[in-house]
C-alpha positions as CSV (number, residue, x, y, z in Angstrom):
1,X,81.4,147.3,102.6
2,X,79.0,145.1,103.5
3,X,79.5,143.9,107.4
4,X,79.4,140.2,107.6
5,X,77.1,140.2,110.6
6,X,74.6,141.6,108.9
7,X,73.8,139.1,105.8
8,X,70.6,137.2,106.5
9,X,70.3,133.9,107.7
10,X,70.2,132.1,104.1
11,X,72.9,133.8,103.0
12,X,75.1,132.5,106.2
13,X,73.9,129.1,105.5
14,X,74.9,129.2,102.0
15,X,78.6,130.9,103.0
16,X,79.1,127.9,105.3
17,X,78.4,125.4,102.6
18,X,81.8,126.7,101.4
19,X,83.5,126.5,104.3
20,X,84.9,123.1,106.2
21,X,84.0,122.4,109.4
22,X,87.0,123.5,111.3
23,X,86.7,126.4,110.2
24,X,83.0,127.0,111.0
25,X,83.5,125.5,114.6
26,X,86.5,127.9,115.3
27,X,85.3,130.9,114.0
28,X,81.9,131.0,115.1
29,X,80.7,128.6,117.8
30,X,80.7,130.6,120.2
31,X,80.5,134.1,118.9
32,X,76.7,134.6,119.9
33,X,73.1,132.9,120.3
34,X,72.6,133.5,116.3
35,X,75.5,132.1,115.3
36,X,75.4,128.9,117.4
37,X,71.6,128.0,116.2
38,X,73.0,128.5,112.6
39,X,75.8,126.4,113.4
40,X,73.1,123.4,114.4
41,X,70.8,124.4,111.6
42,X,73.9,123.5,109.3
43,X,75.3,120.0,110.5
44,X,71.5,119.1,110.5
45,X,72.2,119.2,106.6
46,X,75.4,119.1,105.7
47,X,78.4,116.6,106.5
48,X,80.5,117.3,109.7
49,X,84.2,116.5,108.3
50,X,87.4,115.8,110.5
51,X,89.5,115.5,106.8
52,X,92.0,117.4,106.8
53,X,92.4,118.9,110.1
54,X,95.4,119.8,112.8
55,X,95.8,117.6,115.7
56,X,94.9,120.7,118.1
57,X,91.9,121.7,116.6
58,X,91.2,117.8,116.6
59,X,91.4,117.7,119.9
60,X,89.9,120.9,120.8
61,X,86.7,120.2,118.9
62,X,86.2,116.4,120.4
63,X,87.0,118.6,124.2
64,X,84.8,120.9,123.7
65,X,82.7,120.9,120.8
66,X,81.1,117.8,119.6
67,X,78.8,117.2,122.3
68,X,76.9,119.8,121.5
69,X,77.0,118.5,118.1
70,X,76.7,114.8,118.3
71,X,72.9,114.3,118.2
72,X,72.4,116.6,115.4
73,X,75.2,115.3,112.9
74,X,73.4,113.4,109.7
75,X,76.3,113.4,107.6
76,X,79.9,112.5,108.9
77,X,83.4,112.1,107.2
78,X,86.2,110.3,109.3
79,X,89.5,110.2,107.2
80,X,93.1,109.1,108.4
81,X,94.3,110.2,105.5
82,X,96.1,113.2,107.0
83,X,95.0,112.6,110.3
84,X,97.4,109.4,111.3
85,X,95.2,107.1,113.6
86,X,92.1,109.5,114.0
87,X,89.2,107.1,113.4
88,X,91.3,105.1,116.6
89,X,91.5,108.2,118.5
90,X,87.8,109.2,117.6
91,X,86.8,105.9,119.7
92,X,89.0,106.5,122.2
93,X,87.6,109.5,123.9
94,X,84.1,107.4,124.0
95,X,82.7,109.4,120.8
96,X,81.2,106.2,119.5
97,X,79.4,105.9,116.0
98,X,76.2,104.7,117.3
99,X,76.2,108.2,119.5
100,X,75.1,110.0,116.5
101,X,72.0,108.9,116.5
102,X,70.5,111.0,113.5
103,X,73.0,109.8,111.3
104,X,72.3,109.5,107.5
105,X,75.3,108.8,105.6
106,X,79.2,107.8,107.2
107,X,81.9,107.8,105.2
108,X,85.1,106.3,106.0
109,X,88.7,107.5,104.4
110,X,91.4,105.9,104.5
111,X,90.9,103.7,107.6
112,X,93.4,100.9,107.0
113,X,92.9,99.0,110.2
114,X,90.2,96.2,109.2
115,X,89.9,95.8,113.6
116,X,89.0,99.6,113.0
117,X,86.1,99.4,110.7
118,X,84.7,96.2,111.8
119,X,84.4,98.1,115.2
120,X,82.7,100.6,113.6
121,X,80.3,99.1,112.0
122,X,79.0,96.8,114.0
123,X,78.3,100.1,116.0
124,X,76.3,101.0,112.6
125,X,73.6,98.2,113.8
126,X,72.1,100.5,115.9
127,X,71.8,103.3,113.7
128,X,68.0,103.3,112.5
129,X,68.6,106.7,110.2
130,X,71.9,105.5,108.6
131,X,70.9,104.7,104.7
132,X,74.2,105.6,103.4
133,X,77.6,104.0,104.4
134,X,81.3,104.7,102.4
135,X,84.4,102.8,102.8
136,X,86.8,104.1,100.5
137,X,91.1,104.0,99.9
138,X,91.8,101.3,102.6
139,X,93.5,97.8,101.8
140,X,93.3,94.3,103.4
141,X,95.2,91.7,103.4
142,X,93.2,89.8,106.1
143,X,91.4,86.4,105.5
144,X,88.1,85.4,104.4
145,X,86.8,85.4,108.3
146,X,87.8,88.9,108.6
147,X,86.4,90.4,105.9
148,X,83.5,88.9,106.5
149,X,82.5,90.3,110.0
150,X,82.7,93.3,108.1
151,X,80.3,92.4,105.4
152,X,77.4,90.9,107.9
153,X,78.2,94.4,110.0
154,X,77.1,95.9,107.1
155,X,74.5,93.7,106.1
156,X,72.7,94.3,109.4
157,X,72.4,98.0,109.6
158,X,68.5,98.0,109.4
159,X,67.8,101.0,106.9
160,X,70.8,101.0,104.9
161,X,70.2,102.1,101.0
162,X,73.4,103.2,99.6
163,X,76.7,100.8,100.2
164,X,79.8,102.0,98.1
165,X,82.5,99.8,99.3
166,X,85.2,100.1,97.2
167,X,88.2,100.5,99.8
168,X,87.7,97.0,100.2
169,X,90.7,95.6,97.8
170,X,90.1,92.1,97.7
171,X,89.8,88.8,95.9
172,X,87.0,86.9,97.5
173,X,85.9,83.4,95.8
174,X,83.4,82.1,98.5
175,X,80.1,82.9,99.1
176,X,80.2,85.2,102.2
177,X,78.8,84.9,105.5
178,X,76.4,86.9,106.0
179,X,73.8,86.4,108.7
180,X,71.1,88.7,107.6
181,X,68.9,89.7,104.6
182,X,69.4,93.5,103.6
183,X,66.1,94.2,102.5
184,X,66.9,97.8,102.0
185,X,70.1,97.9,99.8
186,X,69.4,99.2,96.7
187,X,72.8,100.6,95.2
188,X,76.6,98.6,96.5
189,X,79.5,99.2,94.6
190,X,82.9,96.6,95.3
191,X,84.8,97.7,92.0
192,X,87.8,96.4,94.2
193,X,86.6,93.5,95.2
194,X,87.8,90.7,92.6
195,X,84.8,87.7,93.1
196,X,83.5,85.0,91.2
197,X,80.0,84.1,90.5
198,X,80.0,81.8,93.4
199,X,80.4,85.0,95.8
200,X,78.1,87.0,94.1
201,X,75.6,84.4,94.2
202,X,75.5,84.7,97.8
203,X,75.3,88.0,97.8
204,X,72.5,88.9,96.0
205,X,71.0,86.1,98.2
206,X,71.6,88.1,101.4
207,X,70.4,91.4,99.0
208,X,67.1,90.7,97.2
209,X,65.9,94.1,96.4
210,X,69.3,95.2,94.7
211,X,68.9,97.8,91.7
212,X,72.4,98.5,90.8
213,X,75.6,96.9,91.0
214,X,79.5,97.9,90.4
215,X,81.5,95.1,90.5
216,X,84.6,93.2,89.0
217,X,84.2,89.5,88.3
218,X,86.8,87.5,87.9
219,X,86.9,83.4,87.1
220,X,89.0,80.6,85.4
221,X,86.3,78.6,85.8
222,X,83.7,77.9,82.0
223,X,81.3,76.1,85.6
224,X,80.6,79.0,87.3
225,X,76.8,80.7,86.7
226,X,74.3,82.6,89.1
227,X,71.7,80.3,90.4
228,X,68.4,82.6,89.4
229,X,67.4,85.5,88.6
230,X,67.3,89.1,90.0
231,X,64.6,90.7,88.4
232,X,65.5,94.2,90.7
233,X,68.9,94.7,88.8
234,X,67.9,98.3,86.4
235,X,71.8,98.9,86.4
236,X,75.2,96.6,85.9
237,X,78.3,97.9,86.2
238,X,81.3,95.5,85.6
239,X,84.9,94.9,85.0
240,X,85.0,91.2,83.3
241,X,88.1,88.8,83.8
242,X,85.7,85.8,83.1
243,X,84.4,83.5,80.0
244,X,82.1,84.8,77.9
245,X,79.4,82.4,78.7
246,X,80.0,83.4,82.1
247,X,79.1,87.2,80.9
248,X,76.2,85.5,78.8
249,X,74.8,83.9,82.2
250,X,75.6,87.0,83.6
251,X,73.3,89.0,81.5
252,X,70.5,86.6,80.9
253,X,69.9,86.4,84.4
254,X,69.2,89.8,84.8
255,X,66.2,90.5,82.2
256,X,65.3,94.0,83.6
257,X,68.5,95.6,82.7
258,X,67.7,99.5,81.9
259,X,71.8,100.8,82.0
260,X,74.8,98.3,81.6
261,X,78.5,99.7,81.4
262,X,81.0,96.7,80.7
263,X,84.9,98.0,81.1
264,X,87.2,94.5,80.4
265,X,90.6,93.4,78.3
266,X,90.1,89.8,78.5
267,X,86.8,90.0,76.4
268,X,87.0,91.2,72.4
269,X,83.4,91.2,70.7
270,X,83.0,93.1,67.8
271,X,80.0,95.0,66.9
272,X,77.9,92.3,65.7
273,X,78.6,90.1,68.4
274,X,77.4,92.4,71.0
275,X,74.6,93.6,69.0
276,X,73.5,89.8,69.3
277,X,73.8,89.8,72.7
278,X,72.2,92.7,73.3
279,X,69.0,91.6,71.0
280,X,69.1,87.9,72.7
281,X,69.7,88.9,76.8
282,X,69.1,93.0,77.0
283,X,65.6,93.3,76.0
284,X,64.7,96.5,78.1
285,X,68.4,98.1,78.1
286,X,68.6,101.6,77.0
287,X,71.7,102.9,77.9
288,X,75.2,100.5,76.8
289,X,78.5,102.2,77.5
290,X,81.4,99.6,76.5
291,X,85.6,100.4,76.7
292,X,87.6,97.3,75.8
293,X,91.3,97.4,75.5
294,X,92.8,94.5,73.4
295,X,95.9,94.3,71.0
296,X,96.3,94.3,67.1
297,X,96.8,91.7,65.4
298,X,100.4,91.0,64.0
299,X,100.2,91.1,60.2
300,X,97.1,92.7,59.7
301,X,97.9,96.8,58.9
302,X,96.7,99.1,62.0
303,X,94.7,101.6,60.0
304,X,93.1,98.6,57.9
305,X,92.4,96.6,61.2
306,X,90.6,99.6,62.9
307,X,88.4,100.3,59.7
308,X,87.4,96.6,60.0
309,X,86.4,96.9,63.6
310,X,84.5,100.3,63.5
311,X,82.6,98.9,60.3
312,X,81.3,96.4,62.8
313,X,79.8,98.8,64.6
314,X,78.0,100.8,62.0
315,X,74.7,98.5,61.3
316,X,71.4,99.8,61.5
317,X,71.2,98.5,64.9
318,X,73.9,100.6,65.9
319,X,73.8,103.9,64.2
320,X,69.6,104.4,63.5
321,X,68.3,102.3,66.2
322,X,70.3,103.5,69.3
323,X,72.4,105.9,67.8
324,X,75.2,104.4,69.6
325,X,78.7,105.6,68.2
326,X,82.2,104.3,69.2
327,X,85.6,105.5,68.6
328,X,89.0,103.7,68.9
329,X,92.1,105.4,69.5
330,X,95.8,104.0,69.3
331,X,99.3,105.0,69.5
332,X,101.0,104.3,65.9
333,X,104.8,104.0,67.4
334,X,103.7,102.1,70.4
335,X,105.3,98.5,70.4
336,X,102.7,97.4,72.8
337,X,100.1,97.6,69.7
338,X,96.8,98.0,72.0
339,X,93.9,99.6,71.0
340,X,91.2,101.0,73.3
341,X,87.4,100.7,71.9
342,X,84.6,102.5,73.9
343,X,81.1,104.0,73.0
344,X,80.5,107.5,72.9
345,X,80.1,110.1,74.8
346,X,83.3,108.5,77.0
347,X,81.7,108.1,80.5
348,X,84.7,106.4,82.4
349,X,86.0,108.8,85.0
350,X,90.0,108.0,84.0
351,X,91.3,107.8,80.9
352,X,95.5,107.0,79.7
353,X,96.0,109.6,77.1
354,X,99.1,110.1,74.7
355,X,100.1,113.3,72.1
356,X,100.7,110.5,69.8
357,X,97.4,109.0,70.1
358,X,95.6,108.7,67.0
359,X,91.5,108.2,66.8
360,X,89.0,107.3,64.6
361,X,84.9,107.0,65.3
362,X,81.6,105.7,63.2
363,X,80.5,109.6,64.0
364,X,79.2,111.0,61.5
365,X,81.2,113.7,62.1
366,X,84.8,112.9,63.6
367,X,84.7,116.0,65.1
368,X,81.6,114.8,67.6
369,X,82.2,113.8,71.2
370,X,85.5,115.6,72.0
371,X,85.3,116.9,75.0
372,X,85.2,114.2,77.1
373,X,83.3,115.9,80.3
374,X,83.2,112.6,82.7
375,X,86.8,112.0,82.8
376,X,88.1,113.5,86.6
377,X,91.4,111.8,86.0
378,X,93.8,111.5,83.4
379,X,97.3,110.1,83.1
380,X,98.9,112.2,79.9
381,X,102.3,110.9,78.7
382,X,104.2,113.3,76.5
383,X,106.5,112.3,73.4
384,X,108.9,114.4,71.7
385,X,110.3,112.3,69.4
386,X,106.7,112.1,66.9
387,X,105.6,115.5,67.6
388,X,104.5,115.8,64.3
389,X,101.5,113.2,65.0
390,X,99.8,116.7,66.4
391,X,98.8,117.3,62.1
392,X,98.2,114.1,61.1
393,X,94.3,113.7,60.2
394,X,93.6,110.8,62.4
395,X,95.2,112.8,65.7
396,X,93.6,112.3,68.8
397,X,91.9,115.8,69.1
398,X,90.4,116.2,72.5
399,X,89.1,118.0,75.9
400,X,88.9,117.4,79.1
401,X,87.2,120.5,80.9
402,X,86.6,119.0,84.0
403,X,89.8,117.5,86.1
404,X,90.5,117.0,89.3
405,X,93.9,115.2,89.0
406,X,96.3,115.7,85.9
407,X,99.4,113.1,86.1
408,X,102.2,114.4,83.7
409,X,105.9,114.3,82.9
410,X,107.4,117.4,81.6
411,X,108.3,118.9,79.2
412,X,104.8,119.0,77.0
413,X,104.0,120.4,73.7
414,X,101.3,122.3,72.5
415,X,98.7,119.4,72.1
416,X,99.2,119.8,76.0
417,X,97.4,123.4,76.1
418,X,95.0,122.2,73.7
419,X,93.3,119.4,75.1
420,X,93.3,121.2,78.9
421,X,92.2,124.8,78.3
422,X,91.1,125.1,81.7
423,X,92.5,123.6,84.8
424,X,90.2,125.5,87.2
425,X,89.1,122.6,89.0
426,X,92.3,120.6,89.2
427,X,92.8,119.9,92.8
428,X,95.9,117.1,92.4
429,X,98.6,117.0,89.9
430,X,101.5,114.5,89.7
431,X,104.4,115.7,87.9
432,X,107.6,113.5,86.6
433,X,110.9,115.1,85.9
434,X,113.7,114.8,84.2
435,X,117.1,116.5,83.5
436,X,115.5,118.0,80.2
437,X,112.5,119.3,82.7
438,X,111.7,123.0,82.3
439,X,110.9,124.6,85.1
440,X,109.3,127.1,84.1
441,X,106.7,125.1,81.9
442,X,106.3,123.7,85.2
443,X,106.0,127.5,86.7
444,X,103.7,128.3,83.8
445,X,101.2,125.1,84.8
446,X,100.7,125.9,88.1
447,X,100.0,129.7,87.1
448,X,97.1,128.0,85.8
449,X,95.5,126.2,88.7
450,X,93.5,127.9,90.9
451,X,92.5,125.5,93.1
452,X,95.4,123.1,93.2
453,X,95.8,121.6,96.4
454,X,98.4,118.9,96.1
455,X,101.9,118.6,94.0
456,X,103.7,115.1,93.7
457,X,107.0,115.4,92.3
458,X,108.8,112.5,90.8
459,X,112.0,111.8,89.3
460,X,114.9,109.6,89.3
461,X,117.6,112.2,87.9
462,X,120.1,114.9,89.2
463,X,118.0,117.5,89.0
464,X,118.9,121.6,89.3
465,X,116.9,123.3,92.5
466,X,114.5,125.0,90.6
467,X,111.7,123.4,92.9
468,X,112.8,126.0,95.8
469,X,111.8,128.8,93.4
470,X,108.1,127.2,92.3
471,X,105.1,129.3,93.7
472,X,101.5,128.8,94.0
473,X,99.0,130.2,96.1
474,X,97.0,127.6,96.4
475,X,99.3,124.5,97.1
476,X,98.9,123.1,100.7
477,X,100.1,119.5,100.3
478,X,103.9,118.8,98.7
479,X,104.9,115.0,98.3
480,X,108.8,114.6,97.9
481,X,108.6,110.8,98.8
482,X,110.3,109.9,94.9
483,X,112.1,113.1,94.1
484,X,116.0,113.0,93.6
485,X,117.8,116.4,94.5
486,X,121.2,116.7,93.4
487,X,122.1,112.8,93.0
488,X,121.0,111.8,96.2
489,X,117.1,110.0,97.2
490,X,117.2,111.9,100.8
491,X,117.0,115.6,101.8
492,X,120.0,116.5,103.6
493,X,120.6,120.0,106.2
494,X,120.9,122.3,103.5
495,X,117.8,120.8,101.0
496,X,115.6,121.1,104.5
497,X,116.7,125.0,104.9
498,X,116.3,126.0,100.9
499,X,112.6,123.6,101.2
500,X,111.4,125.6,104.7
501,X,112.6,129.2,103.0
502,X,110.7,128.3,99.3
503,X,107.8,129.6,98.6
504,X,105.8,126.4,98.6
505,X,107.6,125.3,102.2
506,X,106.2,128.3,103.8
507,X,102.6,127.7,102.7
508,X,103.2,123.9,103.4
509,X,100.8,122.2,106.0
510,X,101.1,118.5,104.4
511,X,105.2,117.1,103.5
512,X,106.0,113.6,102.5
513,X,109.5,113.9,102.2
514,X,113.0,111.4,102.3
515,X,115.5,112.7,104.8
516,X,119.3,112.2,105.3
517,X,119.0,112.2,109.4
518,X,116.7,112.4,111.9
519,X,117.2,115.5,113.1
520,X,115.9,117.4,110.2
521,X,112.7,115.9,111.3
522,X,112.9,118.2,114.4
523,X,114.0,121.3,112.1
524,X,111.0,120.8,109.6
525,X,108.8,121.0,111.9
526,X,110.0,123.8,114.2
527,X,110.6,126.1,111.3
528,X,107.8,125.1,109.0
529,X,105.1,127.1,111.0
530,X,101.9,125.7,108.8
531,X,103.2,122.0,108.9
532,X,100.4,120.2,110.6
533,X,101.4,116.3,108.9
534,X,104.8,115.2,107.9
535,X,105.0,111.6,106.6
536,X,109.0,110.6,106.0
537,X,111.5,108.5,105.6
538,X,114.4,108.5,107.4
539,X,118.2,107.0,106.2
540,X,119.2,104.2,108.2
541,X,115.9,103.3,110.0
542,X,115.2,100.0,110.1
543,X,112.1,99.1,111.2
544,X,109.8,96.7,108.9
545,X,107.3,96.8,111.1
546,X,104.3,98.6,111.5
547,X,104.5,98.2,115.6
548,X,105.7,100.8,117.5
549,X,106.7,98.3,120.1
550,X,110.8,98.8,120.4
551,X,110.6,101.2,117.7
552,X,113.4,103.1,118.6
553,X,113.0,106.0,116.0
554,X,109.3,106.4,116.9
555,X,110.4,106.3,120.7
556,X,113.2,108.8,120.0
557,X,110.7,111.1,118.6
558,X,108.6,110.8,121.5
559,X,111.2,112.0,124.0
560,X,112.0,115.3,122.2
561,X,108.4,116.0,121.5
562,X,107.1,114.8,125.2
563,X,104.2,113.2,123.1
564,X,102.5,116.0,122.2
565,X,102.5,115.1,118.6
566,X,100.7,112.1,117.3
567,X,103.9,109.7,115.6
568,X,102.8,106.2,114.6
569,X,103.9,103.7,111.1
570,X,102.2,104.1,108.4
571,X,100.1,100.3,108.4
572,X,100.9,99.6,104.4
573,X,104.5,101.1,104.4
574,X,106.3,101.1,108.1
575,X,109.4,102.8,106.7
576,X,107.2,105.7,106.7
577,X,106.5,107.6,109.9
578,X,103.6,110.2,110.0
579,X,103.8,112.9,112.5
580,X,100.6,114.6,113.1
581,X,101.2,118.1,114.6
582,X,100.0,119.5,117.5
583,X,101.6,123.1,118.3
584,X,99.3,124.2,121.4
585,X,99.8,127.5,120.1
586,X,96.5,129.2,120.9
587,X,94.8,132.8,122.3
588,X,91.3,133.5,124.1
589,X,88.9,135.6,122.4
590,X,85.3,135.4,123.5
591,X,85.2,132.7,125.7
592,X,86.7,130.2,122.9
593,X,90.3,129.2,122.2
594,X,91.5,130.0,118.5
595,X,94.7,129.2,117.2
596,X,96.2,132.0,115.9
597,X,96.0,131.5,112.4
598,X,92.6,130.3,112.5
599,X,92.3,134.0,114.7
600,X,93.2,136.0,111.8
601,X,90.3,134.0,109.1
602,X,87.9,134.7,111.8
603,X,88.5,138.5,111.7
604,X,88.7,138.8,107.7
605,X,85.2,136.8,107.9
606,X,84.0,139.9,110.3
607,X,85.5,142.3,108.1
608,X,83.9,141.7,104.9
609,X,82.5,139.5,102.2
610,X,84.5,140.0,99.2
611,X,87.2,139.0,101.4
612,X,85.5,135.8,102.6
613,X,85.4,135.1,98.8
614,X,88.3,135.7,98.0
615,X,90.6,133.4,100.2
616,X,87.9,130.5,100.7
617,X,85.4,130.1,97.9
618,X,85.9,127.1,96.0
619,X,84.1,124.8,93.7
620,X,81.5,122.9,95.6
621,X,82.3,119.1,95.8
622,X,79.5,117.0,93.9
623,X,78.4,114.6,96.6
């Protein structure tokens, strides 16, 4: 067996790529000169994460570690995700963004205080290597002002390229105030931001040399237009709520246009519309991906209607010129009578999908363009009542290779097994029960995921416990928040003790769970040795505030834990508490403190390399 030690120095580089950085810090900073100029050689290329990690190796890291560290990160990820309140703490102890002063690219998870970010940022300003910021998952419900400090923080980081910020959920309608010109910015994506084309006149004002945009307009105005042109703009991304001659003005002012995806419901051109569009304002464009969702019409037959539509779309211009192809696809028993339209391949990385689905395409063969390889979420609703939709000739026969989260209720049929044949990458599923729920199809899924990280269970019935007799090896995070055991919303002393005994409570670090009283909070976490983050929900508290001043369950907590733990709100929803885990369980070996679990990976990593493989090899994330 081949000793770890002895691998040579690209192969330990390419190991760690695989490996998080808690894991890297704890196991081998430390061990010897080698491994500590490794260590640097890494974060000098890869991101240094704090997703995902316990409060004492949080804290143990920021004691000990990241000084050594903090002028050679180019690549960090702050997340308080499952880290209650770390971006606040992160500031706390003085470790300051505009420290790092190599950083390349920040991206922020899950930071939902807006006093947070704007702090952070405006720290940015200083960063003369930073071309890539992230904001992503946060919401704000702050005014115009607000949001705007955070918009000219960004505006005036000097060498920023890359700006996805699409954790900013909000509807902005005035131009923003912005006191500098981005030069720089070439790609920004606000899909969440709802604007008008009064705001995003203003901001390609403030960002001249933009080349590609994501962005949902929205206006109820036919006034509205952009102001000039942008002759940068090579690719549009953008969700419409607006007129079409807004869309038109849209277009026409961008006369460079090389890619252009367009995703609306409140738009319906058939194919000869847009072709005229696309002749009269899209003279360069060479790649058009289109999904429109709009309704049939009332006395016109479905099948008839959709033959109508697709013929629409199968012109020269369409089929010889561009060989651009669509398909439709429709559920025949749904009252709602909607219809989703979209060019092929599907590029959109979510997609609502139904057994009862029906499809047709102007493919030449209908058999073309079914596995649908961009989609990384999916939303699958099984029927059992029209079952027999699977043989009809027009049945929605696809794949999706490549998930990452699967939502679900259960039971599912066959078409189920057919259109995922793999789930090797699925990291989140979302499952919904009912009383006709089996188990073990359940059982049989999870069999299948080798890389699941994180089960949601949902259901609103009396259900039997089969969930204390699920197992997976791979499951780490288990949300209970809307699961109903044995009539009743909340876990009471006996659910607790059959959750901490199950299989998936034992490998449990992550638990969002309802609870009858508050002292199974204490239980949960005393018996469920791997728990490092328990978000719940306690009967009878009170609280509707995100304050932990006179919070007397927070304060309660407190006292029996002597504040060792992190326990704060959540902002969004107060009624739920997180508790972030600190256990100060810990032994010396060489000069460095390692918890014990983190003891034992460090000696399988020693040991051998087929080992190392086998319990922490994953998929590399795309990035």
């Amino acid at each position: 067996m081949v000793q770890f030690e002895s691998l040579a120095n690209e192969l330990l580089l390419d190991l760690f790529e695989f490996l998080d950085t808690t894991y890297l810090i704890r196991a081998f900073l430390g061990l010897n000169s080698r491994f500590d100029q490794l260590l640097y050689i890494h974060f000098q290329t890869n991101y240094f994460s704090f997703q995902s990690i316990s409060k004492e190796d949080f804290d143990i890291i920021c004691q000990q570690h990241l000084l050594l560290f903090i002028d050679k990160i180019i690549s960090f990820r702050l997340s308080n995700e499952e880290t209650p309140n770390l971006s606040e703490l992160i500031l706390s102890q003085n470790f300051t963004i505009n420290r790092f002063i190599h950083l390349q690219s920040l991206s922020l998870y899950y930071i939902k205080s807006l006093d947070t970010l704007i702090k952070i940022t405006f720290q940015c300003r200083s960063l003369l290597h930073l071309t890539h910021l992230e904001i992503i998952n946060n919401e704000y419900g702050e005014r115009y002002i607000r949001i705007f400090s955070l918009f000219d923080n960004i505006w005036n980081i000097p060498n920023l390229i890359y700006c996805n910020l699409n954790g900013i959920q909000k509807e902005l309608t005035v131009p923003p105030r912005i006191s500098s010109i981005a030069p720089y910015i070439k790609y920004l994506s606000i899909k969440n931001i709802k604007c008008n084309l009064r705001f995003l006149s203003g901001l390609f004002e403030c960002t001249p040399n933009l080349q590609h945009l994501c962005s949902t307009i929205k206006s109820d105005s036919t006034n509205e237009h952009l102001e000039f042109v942008i002759p940068s703009m090579i690719s549009l991304e953008l969700s419409f709520e607006i007129f079409l001659d807004s869309m038109k003005n849209i277009l026409e002012k961008m006369p460079n246009l090389y890619y252009l995806t367009i995703e609306t419901s409140k738009i319906y051109l058939d194919g000869n519309e847009w072709e005229h569009i696309i002749i009269n304002y899209l003279p360069k464009i060479k790649i058009f991906r289109l999904k429109i969702n709009f309704e049939f019409s009332l006395h016109t037959n479905k099948e008839e209607q959709i033959d109508q539509i697709l013929n629409t779309f199968r012109s020269t211009f369409w089929l010889e010129k561009h060989q651009w192809f669509v398909r439709c696809h429709w559920n025949p028993y749904d009252s709602t009578k909607l219809i989703t339209l979209y060019t092929l391949p599907y590029t959109f990385k979510t997609i609502h999908y139904s057994n009862e689905y029906c499809s047709k395409s102007t493919c030449f063969d209908e058999e073309e363009y079914r596995s649908y390889d961009h989609v990384r979420s999916i939303f699958y609703q099984n029927k059992m009542n029209n079952i027999n939709s699977f043989n009809s000739l027009n049945h929605f026969n696809t794949h999706f290779p490549y998930i990452q989260h699967l939502s679900i209720n259960i039971p599912y049929d066959n078409n189920f097994l057919h259109c995922f044949q793999s789930l090797n990458i699925l990291t989140s599923l979302e499952v919904f029960l009912s009383e006709n729920s089996d188990y073990y199809q359940l059982q049989t899924l999870l069999n299948q995921t080798l890389h699941l990280y994180s089960l949601k269970l949902i259901s609103d019935q009396t259900l039997n416990p089969g969930l204390f007799h699920l197992t997976s090896k791979s499951i780490y995070r288990l949300d209970l928040i809307k699961f109903s055991l044995n009539g009743s919303d909340y876990f009471n002393d006996e659910d607790c003790n059959k959750l901490i005994d199950s299989p998936l409570g034992l490998r449990c670090e992550v638990l969002f769970i309802r609870i009858n009283n508050r002292t199974n909070i204490l239980h949960l976490i005393k018996k469920m040795s791997n728990l490092r983050l328990l978000v719940f929900e306690c009967k009878g508290d009170r609280q509707n505030s995100s304050s932990t001043i006179n919070d007397e369950l927070v304060q309660w907590l407190k006292n029996r834990f002597l504040s060792i733990h992190s326990i704060i709100r959540d902002r969004s929803n107060p009624s739920y508490i997180q508790v972030w885990i600190n256990r100060q369980k810990e032994i010396l070996n060489n000069d460095i403190l390692i918890s014990k679990i983190r003891y034992k990976n460090f000696r399988l990593l020693k040991s051998n390399v087929l080992a190392f493989f086998s319990k922490f090899s994953v998929p590399k994330k795309n990035t």
